[in-house]
C-alpha atoms as one frame of an Amber mdcrd trajectory, in Angstrom:
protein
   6.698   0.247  17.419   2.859   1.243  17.555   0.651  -1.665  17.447  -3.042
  -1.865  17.961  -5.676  -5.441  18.127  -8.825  -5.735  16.056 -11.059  -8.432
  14.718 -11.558  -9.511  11.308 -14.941  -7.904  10.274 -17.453  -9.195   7.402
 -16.809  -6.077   5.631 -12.769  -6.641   5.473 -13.632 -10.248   3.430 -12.782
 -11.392  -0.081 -15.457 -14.104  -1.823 -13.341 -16.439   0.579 -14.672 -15.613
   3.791 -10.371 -14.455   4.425  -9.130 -10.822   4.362  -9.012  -9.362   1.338
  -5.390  -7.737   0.208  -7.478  -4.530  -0.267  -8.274  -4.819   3.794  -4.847
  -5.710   4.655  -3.964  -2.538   2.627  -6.606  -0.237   4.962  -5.545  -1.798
   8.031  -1.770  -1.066   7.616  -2.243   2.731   6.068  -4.532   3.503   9.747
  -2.016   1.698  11.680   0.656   4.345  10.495  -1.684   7.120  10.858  -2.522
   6.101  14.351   1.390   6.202  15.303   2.027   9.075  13.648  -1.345  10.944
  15.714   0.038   9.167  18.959   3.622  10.921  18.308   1.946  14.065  17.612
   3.381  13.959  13.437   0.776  13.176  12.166  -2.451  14.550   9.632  -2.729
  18.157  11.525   0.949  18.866  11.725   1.768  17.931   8.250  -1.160  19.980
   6.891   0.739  23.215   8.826   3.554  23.190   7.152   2.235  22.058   3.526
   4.095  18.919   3.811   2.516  15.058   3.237   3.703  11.543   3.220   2.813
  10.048  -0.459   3.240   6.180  -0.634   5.795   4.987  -2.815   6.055   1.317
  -3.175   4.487  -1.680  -1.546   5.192  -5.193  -0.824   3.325  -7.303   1.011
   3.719 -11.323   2.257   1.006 -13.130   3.116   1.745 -16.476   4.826  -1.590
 -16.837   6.118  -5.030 -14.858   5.973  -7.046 -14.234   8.783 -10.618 -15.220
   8.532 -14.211 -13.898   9.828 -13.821 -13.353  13.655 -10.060 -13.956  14.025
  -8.759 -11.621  16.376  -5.368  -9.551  15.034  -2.643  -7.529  16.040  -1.106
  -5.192  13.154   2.208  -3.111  14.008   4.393  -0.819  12.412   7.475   0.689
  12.833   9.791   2.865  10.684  13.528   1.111  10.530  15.341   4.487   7.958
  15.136   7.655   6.539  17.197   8.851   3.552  17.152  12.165   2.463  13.170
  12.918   1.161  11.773   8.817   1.891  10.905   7.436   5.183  11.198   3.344
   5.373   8.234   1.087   7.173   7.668  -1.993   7.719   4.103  -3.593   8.839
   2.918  -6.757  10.101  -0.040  -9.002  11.043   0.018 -11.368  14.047  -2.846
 -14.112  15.045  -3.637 -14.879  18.519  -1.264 -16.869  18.926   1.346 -13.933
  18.599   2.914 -15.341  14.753   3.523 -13.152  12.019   1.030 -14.413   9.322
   1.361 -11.199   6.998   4.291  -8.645   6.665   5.211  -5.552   4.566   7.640
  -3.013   3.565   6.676   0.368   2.567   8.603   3.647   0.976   7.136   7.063
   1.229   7.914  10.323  -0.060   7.953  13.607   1.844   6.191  16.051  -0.392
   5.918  19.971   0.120   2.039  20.427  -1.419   2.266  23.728  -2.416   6.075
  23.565  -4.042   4.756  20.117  -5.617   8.903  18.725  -4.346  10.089  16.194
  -2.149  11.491  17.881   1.017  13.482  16.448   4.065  11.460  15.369   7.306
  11.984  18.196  10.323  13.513  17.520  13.122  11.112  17.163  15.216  10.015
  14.456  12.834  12.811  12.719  13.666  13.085  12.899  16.900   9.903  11.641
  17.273   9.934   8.310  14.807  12.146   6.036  16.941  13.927   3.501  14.177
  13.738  -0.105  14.903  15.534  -3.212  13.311  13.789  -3.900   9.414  11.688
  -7.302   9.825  12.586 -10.567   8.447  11.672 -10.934   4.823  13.025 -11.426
   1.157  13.028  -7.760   0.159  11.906  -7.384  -3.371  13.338  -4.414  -5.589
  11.100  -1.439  -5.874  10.919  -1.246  -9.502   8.236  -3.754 -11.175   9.330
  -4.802 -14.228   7.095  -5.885 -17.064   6.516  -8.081 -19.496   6.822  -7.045
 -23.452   3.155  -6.846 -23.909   0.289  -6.529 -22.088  -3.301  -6.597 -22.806
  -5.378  -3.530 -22.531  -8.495  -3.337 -21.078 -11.477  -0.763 -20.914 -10.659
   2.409 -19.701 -12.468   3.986 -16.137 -12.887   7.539 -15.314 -11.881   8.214
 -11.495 -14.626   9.271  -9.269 -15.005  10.596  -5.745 -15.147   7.317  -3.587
 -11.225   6.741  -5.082  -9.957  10.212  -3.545  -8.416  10.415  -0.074  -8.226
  12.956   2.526  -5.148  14.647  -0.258  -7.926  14.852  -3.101  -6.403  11.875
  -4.957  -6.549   8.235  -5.336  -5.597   6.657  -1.982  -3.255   3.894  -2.885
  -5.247   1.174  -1.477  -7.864   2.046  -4.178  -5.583   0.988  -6.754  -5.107
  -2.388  -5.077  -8.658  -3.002  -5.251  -8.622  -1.891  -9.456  -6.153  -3.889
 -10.274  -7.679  -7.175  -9.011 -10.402  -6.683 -10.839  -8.248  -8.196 -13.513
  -7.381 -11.303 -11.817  -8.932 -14.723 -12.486 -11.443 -16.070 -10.474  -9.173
 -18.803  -8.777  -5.676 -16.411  -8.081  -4.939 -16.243  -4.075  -2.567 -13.633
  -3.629   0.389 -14.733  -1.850   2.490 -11.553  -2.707   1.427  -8.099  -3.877
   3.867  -5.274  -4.936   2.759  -1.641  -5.830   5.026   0.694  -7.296   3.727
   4.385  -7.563   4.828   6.661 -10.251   2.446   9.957 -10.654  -1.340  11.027
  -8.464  -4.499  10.243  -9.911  -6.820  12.871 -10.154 -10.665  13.224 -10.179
 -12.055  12.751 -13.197  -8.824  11.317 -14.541  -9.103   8.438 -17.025  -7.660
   5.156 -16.139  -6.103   2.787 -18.775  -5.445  -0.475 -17.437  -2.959  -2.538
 -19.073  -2.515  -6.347 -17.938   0.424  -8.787 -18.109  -0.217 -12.224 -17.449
   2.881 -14.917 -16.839   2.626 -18.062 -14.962   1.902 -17.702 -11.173   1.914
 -14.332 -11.391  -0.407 -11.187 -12.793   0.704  -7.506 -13.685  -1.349  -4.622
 -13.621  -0.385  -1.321 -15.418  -2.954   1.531 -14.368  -2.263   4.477 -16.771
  -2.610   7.551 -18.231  -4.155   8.350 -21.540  -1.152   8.213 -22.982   0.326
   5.327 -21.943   1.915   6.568 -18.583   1.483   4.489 -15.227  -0.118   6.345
 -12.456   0.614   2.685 -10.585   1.621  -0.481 -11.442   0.607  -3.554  -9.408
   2.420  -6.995  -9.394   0.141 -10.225  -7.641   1.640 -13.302  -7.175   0.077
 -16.699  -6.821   0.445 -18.109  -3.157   2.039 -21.618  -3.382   0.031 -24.913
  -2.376
């Protein structure tokens, strides 16, 4: 398990004065790349061998938000690897030490040049030490959606979107898609399924799906094909 304590910044806010889902998002994606630099796996050694972890699926439970000043601690640890996909899960603790936020996560092991999934080395491995998953309904990783949705004006994708892998970070998704939500909607779940990159200068065609307690976002293609679809659900009163 890597963990690591911070404090919730004015930046990392939503119009609520609480983290933002988009900030939960950042702080989770550096608190994997901080275990995987610690264990020596990480940005550099992936890069030497052409290989990189592309996310695959989110879900996220939020029980509570921290607000302005609250002091954190976010954790991860891995808990399986099959074949190509490495398994995570994430959480947030308060001061007090309880678990107000927690994820699951699926990656894929990609070989950049060969454009394939490949298998993690050994050394990978060896150096990931698998823990027991964390306690939480676990959601299938295919969103499913509605008939019909309701498309909206298409976006072009720009340079503040790309990540360190030249395309949209998956956290910058997140933050498109709730663009579409109304004005009163706190999130108490989000899922994220990932189907193809997003490239500079790509166009964007969001498609939304509203039901009760719950909005669908569809972020395509041109032709109709998701580059990511993301799934919000209302928090309960």
């Amino acid at each position: 398990m890597y963990t690591f304590q911070s404090r919730v910044r004015y930046s990392e806010l939503d119009p609520e004065r609480k983290l933002s889902i988009a900030s939960v998002v950042d702080y989770f994606q550096d608190c994997s790349t901080f275990h995987s630099e610690q264990l020596g796996v990480g940005i550099d050694y992936l890069e030497e061998r052409n290989m990189v972890w592309v996310m695959s699926y989110w879900q996220i439970v939020i029980d509570r938000y921290p607000k302005l000043c609250d002091n954190i601690t976010v954790g991860t640890y891995p808990y399986e690897f099959k074949g190509f996909m490495g398994y995570r899960n994430f959480f947030i603790r308060d001061e007090a030490g309880e678990i107000i936020i927690r994820a699951n996560s699926i990656w894929s092991l990609m070989d950049r040049k060969a454009g394939r999934p490949v298998r993690p080395t050994e050394e990978m491995l060896a150096a990931y030490r698998l823990e027991q998953k964390l306690s939480m309904d676990y959601e299938p990783r295919k969103i499913v959606l509605p008939a019909a949705g309701i498309r909206k004006a298409p976006f072009v994708v720009a340079k503040q979107h790309l990540d360190s892998n030249q395309h949209v970070n998956n956290g910058q998704y997140i933050y498109m898609a709730q663009d579409y939500l109304p004005g009163d909607f706190s999130i108490g779940q989000m899922r994220a399924e990932y189907r193809k990159s997003a490239l500079l200068h790509d166009c964007i065609v969001p498609e939304v799906f509203e039901q009760e307690n719950q909005v669908s976002v569809s972020l395509c293609d041109e032709e109709g094909q998701p580059f990511a679809v993301v799934e919000f659900r209302k928090k309960k009163q």
